[in-house]
mmJSON file of the N, C-alpha and C atoms, coordinates in Angstrom:
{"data_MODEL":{"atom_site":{
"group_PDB":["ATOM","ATOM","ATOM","ATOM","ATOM","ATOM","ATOM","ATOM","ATOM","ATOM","ATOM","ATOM","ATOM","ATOM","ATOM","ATOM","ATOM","ATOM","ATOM","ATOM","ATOM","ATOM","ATOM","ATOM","ATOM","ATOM","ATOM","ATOM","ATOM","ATOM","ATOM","ATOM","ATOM","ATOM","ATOM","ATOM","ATOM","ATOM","ATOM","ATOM","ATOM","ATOM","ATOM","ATOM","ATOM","ATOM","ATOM","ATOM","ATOM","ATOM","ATOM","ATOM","ATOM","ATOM","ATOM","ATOM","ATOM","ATOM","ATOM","ATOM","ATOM","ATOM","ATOM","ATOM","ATOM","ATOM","ATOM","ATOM","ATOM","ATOM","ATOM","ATOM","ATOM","ATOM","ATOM","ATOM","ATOM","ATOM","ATOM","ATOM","ATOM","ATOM","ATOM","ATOM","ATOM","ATOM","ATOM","ATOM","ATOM","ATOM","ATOM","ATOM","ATOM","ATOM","ATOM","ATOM","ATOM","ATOM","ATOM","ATOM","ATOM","ATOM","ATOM","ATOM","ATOM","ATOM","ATOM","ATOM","ATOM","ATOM","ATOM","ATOM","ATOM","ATOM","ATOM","ATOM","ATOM","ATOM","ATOM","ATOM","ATOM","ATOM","ATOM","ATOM","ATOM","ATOM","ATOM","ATOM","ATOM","ATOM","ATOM","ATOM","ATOM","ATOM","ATOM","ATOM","ATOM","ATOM","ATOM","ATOM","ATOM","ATOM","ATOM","ATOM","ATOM","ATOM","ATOM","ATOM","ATOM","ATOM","ATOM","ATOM","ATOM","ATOM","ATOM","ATOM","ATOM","ATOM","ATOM","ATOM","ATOM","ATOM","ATOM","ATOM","ATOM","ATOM","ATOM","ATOM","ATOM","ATOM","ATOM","ATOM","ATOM","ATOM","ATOM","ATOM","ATOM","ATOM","ATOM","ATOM","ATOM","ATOM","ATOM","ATOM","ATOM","ATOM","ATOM","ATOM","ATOM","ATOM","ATOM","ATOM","ATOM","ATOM","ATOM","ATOM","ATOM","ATOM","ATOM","ATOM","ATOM","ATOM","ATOM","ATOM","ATOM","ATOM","ATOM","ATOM","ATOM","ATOM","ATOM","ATOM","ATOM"],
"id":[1,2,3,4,5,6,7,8,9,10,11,12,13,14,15,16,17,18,19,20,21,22,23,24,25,26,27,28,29,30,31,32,33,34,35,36,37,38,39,40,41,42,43,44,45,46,47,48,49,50,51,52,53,54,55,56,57,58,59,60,61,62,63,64,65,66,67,68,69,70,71,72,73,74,75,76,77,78,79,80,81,82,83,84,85,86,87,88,89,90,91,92,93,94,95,96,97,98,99,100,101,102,103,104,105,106,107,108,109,110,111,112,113,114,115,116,117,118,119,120,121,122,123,124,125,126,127,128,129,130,131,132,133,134,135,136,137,138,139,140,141,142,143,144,145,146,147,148,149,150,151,152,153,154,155,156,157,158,159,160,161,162,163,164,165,166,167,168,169,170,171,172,173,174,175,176,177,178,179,180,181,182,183,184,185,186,187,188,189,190,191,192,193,194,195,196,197,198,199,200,201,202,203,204,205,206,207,208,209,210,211,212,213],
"type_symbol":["N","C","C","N","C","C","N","C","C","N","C","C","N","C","C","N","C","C","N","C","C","N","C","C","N","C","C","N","C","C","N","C","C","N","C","C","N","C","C","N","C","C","N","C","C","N","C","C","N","C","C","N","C","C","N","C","C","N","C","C","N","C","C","N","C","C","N","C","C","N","C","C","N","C","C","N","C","C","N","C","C","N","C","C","N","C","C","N","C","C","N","C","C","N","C","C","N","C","C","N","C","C","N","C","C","N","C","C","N","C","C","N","C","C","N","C","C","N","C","C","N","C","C","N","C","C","N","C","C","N","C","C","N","C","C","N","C","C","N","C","C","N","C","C","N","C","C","N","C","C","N","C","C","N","C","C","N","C","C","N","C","C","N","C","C","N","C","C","N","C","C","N","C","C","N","C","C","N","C","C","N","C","C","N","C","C","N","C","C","N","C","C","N","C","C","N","C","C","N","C","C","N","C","C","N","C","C","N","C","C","N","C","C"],
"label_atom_id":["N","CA","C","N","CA","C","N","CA","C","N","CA","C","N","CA","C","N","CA","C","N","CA","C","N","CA","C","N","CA","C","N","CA","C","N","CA","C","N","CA","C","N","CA","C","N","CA","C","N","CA","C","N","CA","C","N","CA","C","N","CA","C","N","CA","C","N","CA","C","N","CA","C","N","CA","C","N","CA","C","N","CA","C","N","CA","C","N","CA","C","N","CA","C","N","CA","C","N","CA","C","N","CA","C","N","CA","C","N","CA","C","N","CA","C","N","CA","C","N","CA","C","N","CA","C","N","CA","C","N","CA","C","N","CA","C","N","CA","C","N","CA","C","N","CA","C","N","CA","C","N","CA","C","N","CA","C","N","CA","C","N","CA","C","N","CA","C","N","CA","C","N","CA","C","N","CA","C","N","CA","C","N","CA","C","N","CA","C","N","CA","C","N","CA","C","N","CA","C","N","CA","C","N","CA","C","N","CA","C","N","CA","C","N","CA","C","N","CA","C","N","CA","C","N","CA","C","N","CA","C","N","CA","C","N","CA","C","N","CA","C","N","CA","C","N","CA","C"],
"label_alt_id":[null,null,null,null,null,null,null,null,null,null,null,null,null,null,null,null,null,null,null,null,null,null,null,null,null,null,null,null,null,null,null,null,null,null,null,null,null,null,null,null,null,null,null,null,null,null,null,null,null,null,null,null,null,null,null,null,null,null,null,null,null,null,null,null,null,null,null,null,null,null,null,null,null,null,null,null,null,null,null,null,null,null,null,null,null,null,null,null,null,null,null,null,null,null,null,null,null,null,null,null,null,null,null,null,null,null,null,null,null,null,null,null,null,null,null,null,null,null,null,null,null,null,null,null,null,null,null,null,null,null,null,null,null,null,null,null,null,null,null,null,null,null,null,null,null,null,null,null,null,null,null,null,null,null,null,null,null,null,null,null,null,null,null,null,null,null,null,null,null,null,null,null,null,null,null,null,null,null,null,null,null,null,null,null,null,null,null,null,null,null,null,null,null,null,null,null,null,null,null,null,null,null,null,null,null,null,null,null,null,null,null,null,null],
"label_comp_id":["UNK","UNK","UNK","UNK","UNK","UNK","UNK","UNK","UNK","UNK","UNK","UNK","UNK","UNK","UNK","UNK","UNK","UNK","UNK","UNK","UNK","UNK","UNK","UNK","UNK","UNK","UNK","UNK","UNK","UNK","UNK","UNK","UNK","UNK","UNK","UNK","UNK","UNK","UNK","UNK","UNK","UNK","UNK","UNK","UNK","UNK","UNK","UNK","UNK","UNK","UNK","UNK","UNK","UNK","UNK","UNK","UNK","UNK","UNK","UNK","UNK","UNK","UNK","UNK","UNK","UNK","UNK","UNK","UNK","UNK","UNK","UNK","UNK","UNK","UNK","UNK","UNK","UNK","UNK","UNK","UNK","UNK","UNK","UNK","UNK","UNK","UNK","UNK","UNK","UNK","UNK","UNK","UNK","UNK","UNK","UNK","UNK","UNK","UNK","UNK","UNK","UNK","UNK","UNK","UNK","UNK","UNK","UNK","UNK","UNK","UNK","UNK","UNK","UNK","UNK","UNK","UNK","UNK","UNK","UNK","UNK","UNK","UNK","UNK","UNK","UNK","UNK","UNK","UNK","UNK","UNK","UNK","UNK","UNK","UNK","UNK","UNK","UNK","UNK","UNK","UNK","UNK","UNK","UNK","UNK","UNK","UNK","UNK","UNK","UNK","UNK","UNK","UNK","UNK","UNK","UNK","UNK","UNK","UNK","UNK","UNK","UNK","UNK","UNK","UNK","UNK","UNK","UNK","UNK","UNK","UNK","UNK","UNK","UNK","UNK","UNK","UNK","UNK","UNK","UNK","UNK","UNK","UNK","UNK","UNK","UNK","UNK","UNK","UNK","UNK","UNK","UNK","UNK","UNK","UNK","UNK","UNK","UNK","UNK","UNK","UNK","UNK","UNK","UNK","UNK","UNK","UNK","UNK","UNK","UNK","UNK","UNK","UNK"],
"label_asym_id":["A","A","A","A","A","A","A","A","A","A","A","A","A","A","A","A","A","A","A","A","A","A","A","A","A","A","A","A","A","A","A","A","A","A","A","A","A","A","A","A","A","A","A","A","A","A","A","A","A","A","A","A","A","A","A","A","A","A","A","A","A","A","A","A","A","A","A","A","A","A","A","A","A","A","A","A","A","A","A","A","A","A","A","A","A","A","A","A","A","A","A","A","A","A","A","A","A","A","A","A","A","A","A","A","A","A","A","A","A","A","A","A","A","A","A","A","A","A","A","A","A","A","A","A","A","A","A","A","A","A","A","A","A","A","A","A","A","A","A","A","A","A","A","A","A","A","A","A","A","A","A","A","A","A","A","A","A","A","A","A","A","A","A","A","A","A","A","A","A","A","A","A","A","A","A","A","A","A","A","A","A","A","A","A","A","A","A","A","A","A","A","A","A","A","A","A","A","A","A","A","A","A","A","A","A","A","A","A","A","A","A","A","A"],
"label_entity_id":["1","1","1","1","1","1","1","1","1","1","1","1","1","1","1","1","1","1","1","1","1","1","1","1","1","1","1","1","1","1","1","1","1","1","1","1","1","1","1","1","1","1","1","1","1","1","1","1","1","1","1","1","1","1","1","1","1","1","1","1","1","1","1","1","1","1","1","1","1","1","1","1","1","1","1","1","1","1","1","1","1","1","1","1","1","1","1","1","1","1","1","1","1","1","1","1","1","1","1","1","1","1","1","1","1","1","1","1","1","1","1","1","1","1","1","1","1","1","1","1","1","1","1","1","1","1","1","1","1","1","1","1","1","1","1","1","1","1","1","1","1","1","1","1","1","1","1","1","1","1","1","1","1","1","1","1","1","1","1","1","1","1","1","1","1","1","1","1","1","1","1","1","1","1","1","1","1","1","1","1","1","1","1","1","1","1","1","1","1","1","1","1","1","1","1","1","1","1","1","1","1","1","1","1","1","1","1","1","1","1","1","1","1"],
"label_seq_id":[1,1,1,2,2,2,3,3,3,4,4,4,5,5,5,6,6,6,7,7,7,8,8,8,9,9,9,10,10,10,11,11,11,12,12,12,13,13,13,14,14,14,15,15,15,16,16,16,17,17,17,18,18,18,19,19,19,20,20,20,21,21,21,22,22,22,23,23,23,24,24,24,25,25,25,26,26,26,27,27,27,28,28,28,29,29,29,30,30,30,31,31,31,32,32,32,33,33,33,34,34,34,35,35,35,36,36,36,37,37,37,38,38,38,39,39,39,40,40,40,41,41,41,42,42,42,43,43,43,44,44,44,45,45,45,46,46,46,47,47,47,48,48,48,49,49,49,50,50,50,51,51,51,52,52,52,53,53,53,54,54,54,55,55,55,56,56,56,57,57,57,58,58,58,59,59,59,60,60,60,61,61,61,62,62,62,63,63,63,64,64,64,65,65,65,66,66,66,67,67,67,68,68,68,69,69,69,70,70,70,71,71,71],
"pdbx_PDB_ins_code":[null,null,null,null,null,null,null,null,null,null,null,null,null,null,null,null,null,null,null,null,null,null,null,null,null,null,null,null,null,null,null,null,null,null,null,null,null,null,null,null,null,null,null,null,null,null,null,null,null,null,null,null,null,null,null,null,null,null,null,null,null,null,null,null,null,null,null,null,null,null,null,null,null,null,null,null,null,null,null,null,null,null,null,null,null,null,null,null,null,null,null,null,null,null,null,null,null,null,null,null,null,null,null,null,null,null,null,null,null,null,null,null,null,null,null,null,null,null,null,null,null,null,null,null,null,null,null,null,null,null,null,null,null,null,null,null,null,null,null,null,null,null,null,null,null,null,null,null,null,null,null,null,null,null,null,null,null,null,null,null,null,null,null,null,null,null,null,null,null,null,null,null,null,null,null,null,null,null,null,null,null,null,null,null,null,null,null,null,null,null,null,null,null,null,null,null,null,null,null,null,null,null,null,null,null,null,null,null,null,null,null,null,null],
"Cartn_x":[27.227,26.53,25.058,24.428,22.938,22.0,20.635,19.841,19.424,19.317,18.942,16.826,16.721,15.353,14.533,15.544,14.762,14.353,13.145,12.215,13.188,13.25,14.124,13.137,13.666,13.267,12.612,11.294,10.353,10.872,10.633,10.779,10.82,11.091,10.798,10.116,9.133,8.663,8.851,9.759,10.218,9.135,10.028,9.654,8.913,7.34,6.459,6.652,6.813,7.034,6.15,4.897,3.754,2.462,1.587,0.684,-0.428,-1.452,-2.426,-3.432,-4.285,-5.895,-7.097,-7.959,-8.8,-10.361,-11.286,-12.565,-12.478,-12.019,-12.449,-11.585,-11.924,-11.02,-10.163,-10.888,-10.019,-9.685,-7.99,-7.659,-6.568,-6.757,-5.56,-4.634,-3.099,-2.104,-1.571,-0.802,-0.079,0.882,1.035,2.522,2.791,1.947,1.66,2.402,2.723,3.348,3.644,2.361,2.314,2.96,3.603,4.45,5.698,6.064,6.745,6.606,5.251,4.752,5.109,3.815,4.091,2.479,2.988,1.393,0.268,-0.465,-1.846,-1.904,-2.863,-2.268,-3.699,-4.682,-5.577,-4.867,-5.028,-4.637,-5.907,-6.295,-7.489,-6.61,-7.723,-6.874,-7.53,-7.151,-7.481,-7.936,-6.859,-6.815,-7.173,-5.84,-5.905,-5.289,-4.251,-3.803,-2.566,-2.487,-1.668,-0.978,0.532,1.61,1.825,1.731,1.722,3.183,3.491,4.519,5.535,5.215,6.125,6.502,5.555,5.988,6.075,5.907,5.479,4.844,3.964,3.301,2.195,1.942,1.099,-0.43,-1.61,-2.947,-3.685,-3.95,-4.454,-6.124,-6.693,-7.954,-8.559,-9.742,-9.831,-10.527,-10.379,-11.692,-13.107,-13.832,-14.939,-15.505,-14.184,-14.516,-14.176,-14.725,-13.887,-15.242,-16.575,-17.267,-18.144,-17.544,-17.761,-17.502,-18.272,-18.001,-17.937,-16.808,-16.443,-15.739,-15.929,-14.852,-13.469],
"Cartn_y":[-14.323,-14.985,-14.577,-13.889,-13.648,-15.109,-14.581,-15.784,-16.117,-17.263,-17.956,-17.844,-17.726,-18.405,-16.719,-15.574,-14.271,-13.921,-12.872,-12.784,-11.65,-11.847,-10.974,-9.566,-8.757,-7.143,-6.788,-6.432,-6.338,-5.507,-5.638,-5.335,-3.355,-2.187,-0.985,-0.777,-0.344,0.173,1.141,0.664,1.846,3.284,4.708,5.832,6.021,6.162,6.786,7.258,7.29,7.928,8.812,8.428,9.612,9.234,10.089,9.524,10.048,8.975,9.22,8.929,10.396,10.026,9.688,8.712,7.56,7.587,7.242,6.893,5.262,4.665,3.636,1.906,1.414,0.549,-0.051,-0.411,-1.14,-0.052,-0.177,0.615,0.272,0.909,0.247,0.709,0.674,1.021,0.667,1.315,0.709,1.503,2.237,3.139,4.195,4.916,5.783,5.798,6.562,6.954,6.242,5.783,4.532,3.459,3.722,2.224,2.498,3.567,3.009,2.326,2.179,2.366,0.589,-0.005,-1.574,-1.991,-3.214,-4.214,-3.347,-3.259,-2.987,-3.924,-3.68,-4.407,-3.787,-4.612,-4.019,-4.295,-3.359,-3.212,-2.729,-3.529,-3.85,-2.721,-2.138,-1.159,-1.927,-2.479,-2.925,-2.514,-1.127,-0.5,0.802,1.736,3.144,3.471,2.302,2.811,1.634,1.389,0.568,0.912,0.513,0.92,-0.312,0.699,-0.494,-1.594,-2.644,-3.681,-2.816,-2.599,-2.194,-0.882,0.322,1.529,2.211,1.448,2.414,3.736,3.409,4.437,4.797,5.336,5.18,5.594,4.499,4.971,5.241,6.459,6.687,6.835,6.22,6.313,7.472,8.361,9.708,9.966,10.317,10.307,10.286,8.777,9.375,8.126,7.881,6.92,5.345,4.839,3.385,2.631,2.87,1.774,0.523,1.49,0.173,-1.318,-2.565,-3.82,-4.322,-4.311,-4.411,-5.799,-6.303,-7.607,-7.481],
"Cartn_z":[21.476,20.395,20.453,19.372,19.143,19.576,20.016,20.469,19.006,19.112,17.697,18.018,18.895,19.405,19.051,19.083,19.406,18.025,17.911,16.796,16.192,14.611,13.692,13.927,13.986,13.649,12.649,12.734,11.708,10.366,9.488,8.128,8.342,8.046,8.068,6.757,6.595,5.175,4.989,3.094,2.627,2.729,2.358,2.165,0.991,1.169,-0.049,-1.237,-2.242,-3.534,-3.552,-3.485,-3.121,-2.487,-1.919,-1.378,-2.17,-2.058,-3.19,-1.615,-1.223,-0.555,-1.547,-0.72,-1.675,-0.804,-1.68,-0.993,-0.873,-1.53,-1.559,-0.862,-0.371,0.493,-1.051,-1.783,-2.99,-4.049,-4.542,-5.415,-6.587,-7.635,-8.388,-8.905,-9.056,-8.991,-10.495,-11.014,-12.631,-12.4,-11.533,-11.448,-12.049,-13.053,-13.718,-14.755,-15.971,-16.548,-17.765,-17.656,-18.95,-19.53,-20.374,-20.444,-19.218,-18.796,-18.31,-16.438,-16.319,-14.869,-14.911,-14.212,-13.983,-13.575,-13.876,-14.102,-13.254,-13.84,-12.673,-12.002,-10.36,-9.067,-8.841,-8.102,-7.69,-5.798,-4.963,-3.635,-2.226,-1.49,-0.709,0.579,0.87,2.224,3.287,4.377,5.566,6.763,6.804,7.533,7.257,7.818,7.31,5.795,5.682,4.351,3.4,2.871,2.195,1.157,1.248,-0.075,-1.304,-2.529,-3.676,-3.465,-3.689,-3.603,-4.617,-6.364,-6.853,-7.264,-6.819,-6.504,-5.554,-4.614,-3.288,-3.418,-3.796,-3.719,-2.369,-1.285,-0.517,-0.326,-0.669,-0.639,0.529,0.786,2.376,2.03,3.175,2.967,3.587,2.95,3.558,4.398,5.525,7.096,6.492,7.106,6.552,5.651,4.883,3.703,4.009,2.76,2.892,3.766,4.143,4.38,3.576,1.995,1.147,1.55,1.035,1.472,0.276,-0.869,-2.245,-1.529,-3.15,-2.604,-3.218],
"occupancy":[1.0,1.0,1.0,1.0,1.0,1.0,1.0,1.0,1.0,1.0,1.0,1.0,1.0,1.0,1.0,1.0,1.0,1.0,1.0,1.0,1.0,1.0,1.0,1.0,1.0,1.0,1.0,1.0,1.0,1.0,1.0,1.0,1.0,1.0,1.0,1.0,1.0,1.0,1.0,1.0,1.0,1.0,1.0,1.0,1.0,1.0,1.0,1.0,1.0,1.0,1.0,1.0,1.0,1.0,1.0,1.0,1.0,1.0,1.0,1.0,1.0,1.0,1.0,1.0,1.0,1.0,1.0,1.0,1.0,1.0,1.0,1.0,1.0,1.0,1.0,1.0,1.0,1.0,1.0,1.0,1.0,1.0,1.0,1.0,1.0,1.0,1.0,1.0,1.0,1.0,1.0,1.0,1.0,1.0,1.0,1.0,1.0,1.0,1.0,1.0,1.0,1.0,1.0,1.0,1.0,1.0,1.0,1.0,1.0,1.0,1.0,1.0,1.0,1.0,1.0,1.0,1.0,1.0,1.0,1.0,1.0,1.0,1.0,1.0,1.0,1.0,1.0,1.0,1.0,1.0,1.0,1.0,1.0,1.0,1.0,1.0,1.0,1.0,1.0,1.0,1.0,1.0,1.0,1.0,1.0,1.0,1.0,1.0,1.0,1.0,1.0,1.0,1.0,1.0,1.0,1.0,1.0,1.0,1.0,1.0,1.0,1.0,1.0,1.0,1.0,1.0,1.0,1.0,1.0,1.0,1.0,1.0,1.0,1.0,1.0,1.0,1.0,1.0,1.0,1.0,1.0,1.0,1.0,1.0,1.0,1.0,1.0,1.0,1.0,1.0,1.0,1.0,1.0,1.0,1.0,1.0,1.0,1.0,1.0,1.0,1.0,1.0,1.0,1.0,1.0,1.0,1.0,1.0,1.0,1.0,1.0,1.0,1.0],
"B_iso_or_equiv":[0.0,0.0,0.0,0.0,0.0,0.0,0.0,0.0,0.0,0.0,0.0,0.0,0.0,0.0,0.0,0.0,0.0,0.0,0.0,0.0,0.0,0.0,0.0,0.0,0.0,0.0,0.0,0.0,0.0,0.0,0.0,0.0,0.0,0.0,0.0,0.0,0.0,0.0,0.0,0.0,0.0,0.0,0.0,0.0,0.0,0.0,0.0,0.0,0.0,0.0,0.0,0.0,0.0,0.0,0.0,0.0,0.0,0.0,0.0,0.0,0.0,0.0,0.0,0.0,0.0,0.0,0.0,0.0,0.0,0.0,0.0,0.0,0.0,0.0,0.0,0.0,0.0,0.0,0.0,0.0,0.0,0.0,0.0,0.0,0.0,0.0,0.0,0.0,0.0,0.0,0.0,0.0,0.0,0.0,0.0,0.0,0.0,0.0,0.0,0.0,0.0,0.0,0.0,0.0,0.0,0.0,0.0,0.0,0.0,0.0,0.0,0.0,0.0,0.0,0.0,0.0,0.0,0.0,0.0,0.0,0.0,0.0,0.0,0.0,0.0,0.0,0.0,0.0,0.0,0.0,0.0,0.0,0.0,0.0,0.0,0.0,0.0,0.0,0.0,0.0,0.0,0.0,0.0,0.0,0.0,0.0,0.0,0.0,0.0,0.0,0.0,0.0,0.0,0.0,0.0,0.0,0.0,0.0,0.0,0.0,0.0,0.0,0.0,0.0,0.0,0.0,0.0,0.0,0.0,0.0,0.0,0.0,0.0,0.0,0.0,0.0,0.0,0.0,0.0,0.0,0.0,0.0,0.0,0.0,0.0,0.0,0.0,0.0,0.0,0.0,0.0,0.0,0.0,0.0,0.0,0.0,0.0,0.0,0.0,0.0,0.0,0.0,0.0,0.0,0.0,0.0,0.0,0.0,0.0,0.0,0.0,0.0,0.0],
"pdbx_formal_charge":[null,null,null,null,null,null,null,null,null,null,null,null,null,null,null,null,null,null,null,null,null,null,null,null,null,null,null,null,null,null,null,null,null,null,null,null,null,null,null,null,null,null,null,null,null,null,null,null,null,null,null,null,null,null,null,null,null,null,null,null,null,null,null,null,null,null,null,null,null,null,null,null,null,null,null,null,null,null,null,null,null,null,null,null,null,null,null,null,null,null,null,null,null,null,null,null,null,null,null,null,null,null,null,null,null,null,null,null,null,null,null,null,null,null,null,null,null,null,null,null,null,null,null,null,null,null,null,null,null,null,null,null,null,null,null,null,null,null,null,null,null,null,null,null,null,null,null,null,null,null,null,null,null,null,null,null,null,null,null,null,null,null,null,null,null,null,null,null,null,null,null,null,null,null,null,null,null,null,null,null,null,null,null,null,null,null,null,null,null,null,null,null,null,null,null,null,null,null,null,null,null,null,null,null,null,null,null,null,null,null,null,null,null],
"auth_seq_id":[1,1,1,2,2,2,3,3,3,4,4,4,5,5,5,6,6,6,7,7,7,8,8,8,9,9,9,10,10,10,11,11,11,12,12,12,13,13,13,14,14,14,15,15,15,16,16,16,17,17,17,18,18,18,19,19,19,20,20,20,21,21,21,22,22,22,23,23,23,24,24,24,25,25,25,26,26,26,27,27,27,28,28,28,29,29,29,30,30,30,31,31,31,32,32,32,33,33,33,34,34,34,35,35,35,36,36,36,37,37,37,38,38,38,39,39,39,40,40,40,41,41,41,42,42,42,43,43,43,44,44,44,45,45,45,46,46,46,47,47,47,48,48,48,49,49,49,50,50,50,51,51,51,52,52,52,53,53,53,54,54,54,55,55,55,56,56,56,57,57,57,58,58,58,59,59,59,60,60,60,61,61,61,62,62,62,63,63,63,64,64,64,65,65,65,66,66,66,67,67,67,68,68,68,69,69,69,70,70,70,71,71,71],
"auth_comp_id":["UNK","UNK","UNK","UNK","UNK","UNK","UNK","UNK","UNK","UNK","UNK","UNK","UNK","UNK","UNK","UNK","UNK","UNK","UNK","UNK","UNK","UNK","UNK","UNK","UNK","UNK","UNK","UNK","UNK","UNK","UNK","UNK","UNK","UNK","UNK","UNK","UNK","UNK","UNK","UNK","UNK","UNK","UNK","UNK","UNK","UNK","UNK","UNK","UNK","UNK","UNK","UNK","UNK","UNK","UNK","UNK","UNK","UNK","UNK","UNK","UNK","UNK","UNK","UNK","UNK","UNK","UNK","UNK","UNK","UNK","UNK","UNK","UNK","UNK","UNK","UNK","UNK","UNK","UNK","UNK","UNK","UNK","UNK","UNK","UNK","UNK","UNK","UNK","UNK","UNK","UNK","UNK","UNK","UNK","UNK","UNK","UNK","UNK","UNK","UNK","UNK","UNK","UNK","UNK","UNK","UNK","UNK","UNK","UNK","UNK","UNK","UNK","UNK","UNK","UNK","UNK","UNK","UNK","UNK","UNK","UNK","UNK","UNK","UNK","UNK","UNK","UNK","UNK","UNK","UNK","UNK","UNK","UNK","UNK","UNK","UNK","UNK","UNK","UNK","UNK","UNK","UNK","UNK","UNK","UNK","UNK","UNK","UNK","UNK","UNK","UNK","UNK","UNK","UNK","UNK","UNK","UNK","UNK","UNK","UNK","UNK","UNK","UNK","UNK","UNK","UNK","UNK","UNK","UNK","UNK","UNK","UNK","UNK","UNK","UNK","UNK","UNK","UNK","UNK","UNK","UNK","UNK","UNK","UNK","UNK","UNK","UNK","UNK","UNK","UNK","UNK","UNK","UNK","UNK","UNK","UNK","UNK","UNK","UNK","UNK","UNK","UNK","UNK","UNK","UNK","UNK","UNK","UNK","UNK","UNK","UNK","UNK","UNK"],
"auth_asym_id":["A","A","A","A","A","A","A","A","A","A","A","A","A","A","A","A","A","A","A","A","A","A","A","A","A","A","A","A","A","A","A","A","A","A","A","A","A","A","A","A","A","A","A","A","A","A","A","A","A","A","A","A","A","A","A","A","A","A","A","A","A","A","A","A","A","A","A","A","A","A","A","A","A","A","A","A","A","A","A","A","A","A","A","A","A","A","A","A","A","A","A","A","A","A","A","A","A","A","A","A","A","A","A","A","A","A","A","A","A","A","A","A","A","A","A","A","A","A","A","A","A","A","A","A","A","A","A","A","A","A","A","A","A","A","A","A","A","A","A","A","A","A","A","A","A","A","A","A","A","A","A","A","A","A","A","A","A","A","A","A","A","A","A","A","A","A","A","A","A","A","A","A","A","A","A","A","A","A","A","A","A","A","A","A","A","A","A","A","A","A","A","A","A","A","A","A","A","A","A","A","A","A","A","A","A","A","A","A","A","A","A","A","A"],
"auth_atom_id":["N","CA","C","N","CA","C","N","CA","C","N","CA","C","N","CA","C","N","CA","C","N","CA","C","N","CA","C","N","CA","C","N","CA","C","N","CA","C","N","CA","C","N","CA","C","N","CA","C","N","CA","C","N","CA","C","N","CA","C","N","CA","C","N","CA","C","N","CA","C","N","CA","C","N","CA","C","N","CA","C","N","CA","C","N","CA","C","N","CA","C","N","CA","C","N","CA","C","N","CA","C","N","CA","C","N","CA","C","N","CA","C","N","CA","C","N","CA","C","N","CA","C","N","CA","C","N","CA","C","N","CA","C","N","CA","C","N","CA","C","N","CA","C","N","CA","C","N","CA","C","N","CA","C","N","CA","C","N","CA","C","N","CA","C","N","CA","C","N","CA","C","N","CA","C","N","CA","C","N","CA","C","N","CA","C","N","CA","C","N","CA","C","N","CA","C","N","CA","C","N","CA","C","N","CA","C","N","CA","C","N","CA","C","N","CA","C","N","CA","C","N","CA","C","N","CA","C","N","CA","C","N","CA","C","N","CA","C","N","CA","C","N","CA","C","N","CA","C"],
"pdbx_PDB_model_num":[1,1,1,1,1,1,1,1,1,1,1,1,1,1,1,1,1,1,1,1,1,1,1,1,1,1,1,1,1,1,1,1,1,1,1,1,1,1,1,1,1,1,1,1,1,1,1,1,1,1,1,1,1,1,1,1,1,1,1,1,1,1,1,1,1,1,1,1,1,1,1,1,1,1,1,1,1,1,1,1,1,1,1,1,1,1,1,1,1,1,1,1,1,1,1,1,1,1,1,1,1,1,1,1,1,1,1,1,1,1,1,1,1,1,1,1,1,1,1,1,1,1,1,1,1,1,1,1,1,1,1,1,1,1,1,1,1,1,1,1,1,1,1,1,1,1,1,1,1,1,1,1,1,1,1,1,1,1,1,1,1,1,1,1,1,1,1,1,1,1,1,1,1,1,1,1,1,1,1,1,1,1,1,1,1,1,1,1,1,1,1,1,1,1,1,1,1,1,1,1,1,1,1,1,1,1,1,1,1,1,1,1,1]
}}}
């Protein structure tokens, strides 16, 4: 019988659709392709890089950049 108490296995994030390199920690996403893309999403990078929720798309930030303090 599995431990009920043990921590579930972290989530894997899906595979990139594409990667878009960025200057800027904040960026915004609509999915391209006009009507048929999806809501604009503005997306805050934290780190090195963050994927949009509804395209996966992946924004990498480019060595160097990103010491903006945007809110």
């Amino acid at each position: 019988m599995p431990d009920p108490t043990a921590a579930a296995p972290p989530q894997a994030r899906p595979a990139p659709t594409e990667v878009i390199e960025v200057d800027s920690r904040t960026v915004a996403c609509d999915g391209g392709d006009g009507a048929l893309g999806h809501p604009r999403v503005f997306l805050r990078i934290p780190g090195h890089d963050v994927m949009c929720p509804y395209c996966s798309r992946l924004f990498v930030l480019k060595p160097g950049a990103g010491d903006d303090h945007g809110h």
